[in-house]
VEXFIMI-341449 format. One record per residue: x, y, z of N, C-alpha, C, O, CB in turn; residue in three letters. Coordinates in steps of 0.1 Angstrom, whole numbers, plus 5000, padded with zeros to 4 digits. Glycine has a CB too. Layout:
BEGIN
XYZXYZXYZXYZXYZala/...
This chain:
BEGIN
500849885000500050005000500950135000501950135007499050005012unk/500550224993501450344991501450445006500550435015500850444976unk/502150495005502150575018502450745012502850765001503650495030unk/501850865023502250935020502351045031501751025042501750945012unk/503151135029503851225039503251335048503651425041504751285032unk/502651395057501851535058502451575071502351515082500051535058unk/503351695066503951775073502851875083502351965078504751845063unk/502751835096501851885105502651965122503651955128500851735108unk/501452035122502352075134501352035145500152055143502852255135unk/501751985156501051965171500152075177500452195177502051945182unk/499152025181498052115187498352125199498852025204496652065186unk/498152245207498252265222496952285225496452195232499052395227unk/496052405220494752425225493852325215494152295204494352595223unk/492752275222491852185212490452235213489652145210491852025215unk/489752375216489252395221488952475209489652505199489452405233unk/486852525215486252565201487352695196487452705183484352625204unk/487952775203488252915196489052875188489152915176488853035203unk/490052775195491552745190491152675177491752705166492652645202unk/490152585177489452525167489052595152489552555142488352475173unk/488252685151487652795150488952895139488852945128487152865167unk/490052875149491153005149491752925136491652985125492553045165unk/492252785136492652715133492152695115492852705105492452645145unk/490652665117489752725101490152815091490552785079488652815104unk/489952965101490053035090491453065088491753145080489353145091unk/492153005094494153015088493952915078495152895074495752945102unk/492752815069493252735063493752615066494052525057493752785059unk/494052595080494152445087493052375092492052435097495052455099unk/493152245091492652125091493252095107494452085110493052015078unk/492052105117492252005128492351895128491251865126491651995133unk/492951795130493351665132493251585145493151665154494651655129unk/493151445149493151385158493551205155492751125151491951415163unk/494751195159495451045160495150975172495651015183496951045158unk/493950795168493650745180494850605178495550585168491750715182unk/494750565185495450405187496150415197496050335206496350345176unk/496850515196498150495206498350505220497450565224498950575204unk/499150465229499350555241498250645247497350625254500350635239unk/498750765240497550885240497550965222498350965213498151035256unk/496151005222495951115213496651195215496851245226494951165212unk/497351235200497551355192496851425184496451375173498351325186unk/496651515186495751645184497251745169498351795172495351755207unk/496751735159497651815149496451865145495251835145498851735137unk/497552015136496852065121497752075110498952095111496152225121unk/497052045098497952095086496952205076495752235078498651955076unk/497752235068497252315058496152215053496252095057498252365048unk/494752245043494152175039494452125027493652055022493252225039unk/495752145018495352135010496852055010497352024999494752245001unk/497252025018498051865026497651775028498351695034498351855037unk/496051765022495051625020494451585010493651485008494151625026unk/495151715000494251674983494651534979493751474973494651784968unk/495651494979496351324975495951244983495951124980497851294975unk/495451284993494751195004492751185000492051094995495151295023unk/492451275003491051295007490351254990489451164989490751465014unk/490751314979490151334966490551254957490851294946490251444960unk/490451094961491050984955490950874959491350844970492150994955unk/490250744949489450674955490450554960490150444962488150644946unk/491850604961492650484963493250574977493350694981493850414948unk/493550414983493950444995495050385000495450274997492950415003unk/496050515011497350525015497250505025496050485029497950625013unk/498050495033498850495045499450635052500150675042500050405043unk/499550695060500050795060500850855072500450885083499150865056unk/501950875068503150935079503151085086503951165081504550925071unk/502251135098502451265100503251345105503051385116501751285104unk/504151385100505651435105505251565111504751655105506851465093unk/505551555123505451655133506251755135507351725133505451605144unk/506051885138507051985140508251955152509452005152506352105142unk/507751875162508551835177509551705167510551665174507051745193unk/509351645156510551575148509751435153510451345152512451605154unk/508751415156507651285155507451245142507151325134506151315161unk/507551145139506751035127505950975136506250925147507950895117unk/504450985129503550845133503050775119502850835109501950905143unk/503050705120502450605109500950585113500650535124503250445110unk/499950625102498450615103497650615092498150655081497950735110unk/496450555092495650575084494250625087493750605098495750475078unk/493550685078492550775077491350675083491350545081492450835061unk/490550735090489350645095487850755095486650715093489850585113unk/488450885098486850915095487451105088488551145091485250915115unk/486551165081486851295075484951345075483951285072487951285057unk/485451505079484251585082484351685070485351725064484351655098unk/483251705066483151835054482051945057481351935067482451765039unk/482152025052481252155058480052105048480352095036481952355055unk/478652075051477752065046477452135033476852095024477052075053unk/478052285035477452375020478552405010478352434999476652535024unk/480152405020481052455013481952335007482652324997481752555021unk/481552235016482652075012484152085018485152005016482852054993unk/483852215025485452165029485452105043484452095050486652295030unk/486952045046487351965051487752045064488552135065488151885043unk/486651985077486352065086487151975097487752035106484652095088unk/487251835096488051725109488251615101487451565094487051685124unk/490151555105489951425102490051345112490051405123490651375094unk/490151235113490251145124491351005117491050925107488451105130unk/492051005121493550885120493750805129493850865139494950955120unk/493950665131494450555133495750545133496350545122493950485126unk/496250535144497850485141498050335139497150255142498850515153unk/499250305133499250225127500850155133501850215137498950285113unk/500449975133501749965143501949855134501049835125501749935163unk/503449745134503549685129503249535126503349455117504249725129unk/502849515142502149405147501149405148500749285151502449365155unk/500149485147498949545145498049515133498149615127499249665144unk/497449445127496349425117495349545116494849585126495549295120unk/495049625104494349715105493049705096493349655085495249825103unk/491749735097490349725089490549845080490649965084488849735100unk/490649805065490349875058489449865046489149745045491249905056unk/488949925036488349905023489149925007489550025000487249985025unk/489149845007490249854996489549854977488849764972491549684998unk/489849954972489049954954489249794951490049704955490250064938unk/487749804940488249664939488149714920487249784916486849504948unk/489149664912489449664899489149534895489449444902490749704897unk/488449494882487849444871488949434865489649534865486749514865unk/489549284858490449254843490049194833489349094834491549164844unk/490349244822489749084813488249194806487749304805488948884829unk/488049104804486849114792485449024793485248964782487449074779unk/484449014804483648944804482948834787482648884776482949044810unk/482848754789482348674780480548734779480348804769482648514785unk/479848724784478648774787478648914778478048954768478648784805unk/479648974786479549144779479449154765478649224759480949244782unk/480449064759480949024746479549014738479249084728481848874747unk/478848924746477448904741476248954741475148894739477248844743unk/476649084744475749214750475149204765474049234768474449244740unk/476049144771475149114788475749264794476449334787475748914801unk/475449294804475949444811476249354827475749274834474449604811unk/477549454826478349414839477949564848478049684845480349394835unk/477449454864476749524873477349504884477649384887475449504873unk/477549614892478949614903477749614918476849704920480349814901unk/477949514925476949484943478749574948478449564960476349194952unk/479349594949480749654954481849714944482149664933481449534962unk/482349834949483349864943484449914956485449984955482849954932unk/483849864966485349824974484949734986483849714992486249974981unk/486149664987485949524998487049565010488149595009486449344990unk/486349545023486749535035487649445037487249325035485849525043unk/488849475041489349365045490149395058490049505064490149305035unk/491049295062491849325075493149265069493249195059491249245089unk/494349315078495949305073496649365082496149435090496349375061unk/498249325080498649415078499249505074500149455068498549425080unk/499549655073499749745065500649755056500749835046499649825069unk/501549635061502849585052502549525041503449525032503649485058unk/501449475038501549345031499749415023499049325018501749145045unk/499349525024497649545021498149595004499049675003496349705034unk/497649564996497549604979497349764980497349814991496049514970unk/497149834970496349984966495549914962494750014964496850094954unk/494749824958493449774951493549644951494549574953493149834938unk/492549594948492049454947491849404932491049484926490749454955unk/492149314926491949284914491249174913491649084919492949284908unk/490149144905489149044899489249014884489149104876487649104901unk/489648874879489548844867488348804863487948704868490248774865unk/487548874853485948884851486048814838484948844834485149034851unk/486548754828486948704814485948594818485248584808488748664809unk/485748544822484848364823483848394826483148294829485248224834unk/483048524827481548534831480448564817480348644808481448654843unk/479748454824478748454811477548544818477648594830478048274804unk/476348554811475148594813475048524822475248404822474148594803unk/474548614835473848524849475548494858475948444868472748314842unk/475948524852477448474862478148594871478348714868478948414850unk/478248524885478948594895480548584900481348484898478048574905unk/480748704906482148714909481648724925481048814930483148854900unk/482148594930481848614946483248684951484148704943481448444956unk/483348724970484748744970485248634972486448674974485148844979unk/485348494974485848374976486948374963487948314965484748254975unk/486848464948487648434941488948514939489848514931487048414933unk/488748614954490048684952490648694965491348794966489848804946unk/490548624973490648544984492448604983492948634972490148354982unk/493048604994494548604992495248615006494648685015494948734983unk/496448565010497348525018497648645027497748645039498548455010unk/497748725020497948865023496748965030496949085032498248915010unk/495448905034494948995044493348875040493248795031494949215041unk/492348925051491348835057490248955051490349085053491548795076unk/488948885043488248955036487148955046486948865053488048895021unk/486649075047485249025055484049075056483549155064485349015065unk/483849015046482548965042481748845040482448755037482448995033unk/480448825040480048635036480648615028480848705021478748575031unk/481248485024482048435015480248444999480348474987482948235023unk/479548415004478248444995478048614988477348654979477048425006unk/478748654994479248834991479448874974480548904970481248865000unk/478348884963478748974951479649044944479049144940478249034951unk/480449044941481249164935480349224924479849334924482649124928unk/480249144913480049204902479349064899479548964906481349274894unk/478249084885477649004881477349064864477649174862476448994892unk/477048994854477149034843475248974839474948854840478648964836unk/474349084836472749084831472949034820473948994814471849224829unk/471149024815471248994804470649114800469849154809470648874800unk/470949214786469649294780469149244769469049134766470049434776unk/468649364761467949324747468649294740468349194733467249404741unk/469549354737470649334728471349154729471949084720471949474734unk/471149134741471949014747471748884734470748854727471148954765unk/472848824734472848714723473348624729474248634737473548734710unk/472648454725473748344729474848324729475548374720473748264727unk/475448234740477148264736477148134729476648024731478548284751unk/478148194720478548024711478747944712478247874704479047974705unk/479647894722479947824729479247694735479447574733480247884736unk/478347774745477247674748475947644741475047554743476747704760unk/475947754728475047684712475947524715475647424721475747794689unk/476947554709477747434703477347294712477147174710479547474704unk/477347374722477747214731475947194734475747114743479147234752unk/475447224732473647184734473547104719473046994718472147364736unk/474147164709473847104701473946954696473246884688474147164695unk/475446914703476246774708475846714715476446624720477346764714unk/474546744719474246664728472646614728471946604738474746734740unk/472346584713471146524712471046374714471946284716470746564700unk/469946364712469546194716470946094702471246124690466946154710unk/471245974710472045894700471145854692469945814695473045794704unk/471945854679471045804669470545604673471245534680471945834651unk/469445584667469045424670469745344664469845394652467545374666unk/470645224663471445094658470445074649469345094654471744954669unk/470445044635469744954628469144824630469944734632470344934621unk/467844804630467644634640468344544627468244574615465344564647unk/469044444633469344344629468244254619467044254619469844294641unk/469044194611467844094599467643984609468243934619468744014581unk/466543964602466243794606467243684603467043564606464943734598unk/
C-alpha cells in the first residue's frame, strides 16, 4: 500500500476558539487514536488533496514539527455541509504487529464473455473490506471477470488472498454480468447443446 507524507504541526489548544482560529488560517484539525494517548495536529488543507480526493487508499506518515513520525491511516473525515470543505479528520495509528480494517478498490480484468454478448456488467461493490497488515495490504484489489457469462457471478471467495482476511460472507457479490435486449447466445454453449442430442437408433438386425 502506498504511503504518504503530511507535514503537521501539534495542537496545544483543542478547544472551540483554538478550533475555529485554526479554520480560518486554512488548517485542518486533526486527531490520531490508537496509541498511548491522542495526538491532536493541524495541517494546511490542501495537505490532503492526495489523500482525501482519491478513490485509492494510502497509509499515511504525520511528521510532526516536535520531529515525531506516526504511521496512520485515515478512519473518518468531516466536510462542511454547504462549502465541502474539510472541517475534521480522524487517523488511526498504525503499528507493525497490528492488523488494520480497511476497504480497499476493487478493479475488474479481462473482458467478460457475457459482455461480449451484449450482457451488462453490474457492480453489488466497488470496494471490499478487509483486514491486514499494512505491510503486506495491495492499493486495490483485482478480479478476473473474462469467464463470466450471462447470469454469472464474481463472489469474494475468488479473490481470496494470503495477504489479508476478507470480510464479508463468502456468499458476498462483486460484480455480476445481466442479460439485456441486445443480449445474444454465447456460442459456445450453442455448440455444446447441440452435441448433445438423443444417439441415433442401431439398425435392428435381419432375421
Amino acid at each position: 500500500m502506498k504511503s504518504l507524507t503530511i507535514n503537521a504541526s501539534q495542537r496545544e489548544s483543542v478547544g472551540k476558539k483554538a478550533t475555529k482560529a485554526l479554520r480560518n488560517a486554512g488548517q485542518v484539525p486533526c486527531v490520531i487514536y490508537g496509541g498511548d494517548t491522542m495526538i491532536h495536529f493541524a495541517a494546511p488543507e490542501i495537505a490532503f488533496k492526495n489523500l482525501v480526493y482519491t478513490p485509492d487508499v494510502h497509509t499515511v506518515v504525520i511528521a510532526l514539527d516536535n520531529g515525531t513520525k506516526v504511521n496512520a491511516i485515515l478512519q473518518d473525515i468531516q466536510f462542511h455541509p454547504v462549502t465541502d470543505r474539510i472541517l475534521h479528520i480522524d487517523f488511526i495509528q498504525i503499528f507493525d504487529d497490528k492488523p488494520i480494517t480497511v476497504e480497499l478498490p476493487f478493479k475488474a480484468t479481462g473482458n467478460a464473455r457475457g459482455v461480449l454478448n451484449g450482457g451488462v456488467l453490474r457492480y453489488n461493490l466497488r470496494r471490499i473490506k478487509v483486514k491486514g497488515f499494512a505491510s503486506k495490504l495491495p492499493d486495490l484489489i483485482e478480479g478476473d471477470i473474462t469467464n463470466l457469462k450471462i447470469g454469472n457471478k464474481l463472489l469474494v471467495t475468488s479473490i481470496a488472498s494470503e495477504d489479508f482476511t476478507i470480510l464479508h460472507p463468502d456468499n458476498t457479490v462483486i460484480c455480476m454480468v445481466k442479460t439485456s435486449r441486445t443480449a445474444v447466445e454465447d456460442e459456445e454453449e450453442e455448440e455444446e447443446t447441440e452435441g448433445e442430442g438423443p444417439a441415433a437408433e442401431a439398425p435392428a438386425a435381419e432375421a
